[in-house]
N, C-alpha and C positions, 0 to 999 in steps of 0.2 A: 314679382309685384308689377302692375302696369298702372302707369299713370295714363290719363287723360285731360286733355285742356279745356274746356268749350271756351263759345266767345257768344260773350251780350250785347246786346246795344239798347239802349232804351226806347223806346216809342218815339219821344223828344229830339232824338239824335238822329234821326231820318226828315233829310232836310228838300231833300228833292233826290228826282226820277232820273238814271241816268242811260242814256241809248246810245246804242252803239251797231252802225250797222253792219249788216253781217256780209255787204258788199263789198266798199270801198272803206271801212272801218273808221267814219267818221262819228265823233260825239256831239251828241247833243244832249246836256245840263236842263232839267226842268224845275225849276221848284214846285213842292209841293202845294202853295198857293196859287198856282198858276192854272187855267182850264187847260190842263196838258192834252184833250182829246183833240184837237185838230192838230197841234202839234205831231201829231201820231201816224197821220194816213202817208208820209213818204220821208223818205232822207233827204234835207235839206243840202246834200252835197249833191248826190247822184242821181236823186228821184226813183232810188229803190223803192217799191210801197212794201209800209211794215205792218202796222197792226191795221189795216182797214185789210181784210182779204176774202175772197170769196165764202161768205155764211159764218162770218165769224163777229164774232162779237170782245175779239182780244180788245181794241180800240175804247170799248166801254168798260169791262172789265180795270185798264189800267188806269183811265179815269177814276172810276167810282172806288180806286184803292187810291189812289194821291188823294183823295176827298178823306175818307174815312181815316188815312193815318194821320191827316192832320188835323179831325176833328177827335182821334183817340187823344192827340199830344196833347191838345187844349184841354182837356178834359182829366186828364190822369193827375195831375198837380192837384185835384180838387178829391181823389178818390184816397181810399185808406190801404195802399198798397203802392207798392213800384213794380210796375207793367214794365218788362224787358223782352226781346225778342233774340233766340239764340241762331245765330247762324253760322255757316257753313265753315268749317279753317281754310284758311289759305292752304292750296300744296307742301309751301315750304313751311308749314306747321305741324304736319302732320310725319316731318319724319324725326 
């Protein structure tokens, strides 16, 4: 027999954006109210650039998804279902 675990989180429970650069590995916390796109074009430690890159449009892309998850969360309390999203296990979950 094999079991399997998955893991939910609800729409609600995605509160902010969190980066991490892939440099000097510093974080930076965004809430999802916040306009996180200028926040986006370098590391505030190092001035790595992150999402602003030659022909890319990552920078709007993670915008217009902090936008849209927090106008699902608003809106889902009002619909006839519970909207969850499943993601990924941890490593140490998976053995």
């Amino acid at each position: 027999m094999t079991a399997q675990i998955k893991h939910y989180i609800e729409v609600s429970d995605i509160l902010a954006i969190r980066c991490e650069c892939n440099r000097c590995h510093a974080v930076l916390t965004l809430p999802l109210a916040k306009d996180v796109g200028a926040s986006l074009l370098a590391c505030p430690r190092c001035g790595e650039g992150w999402a602003r890159q030659k022909n890319s449009t990552s920078e709007l892309l993670i915008s217009e998804f902090a936008q849209k998850a927090e106008q699902l969360a608003t809106a889902v309390p009002y619909m006839g279902l519970t909207l969850m999203l499943e993601i990924k296990p941890s490593d140490s979950d998976e053995d």
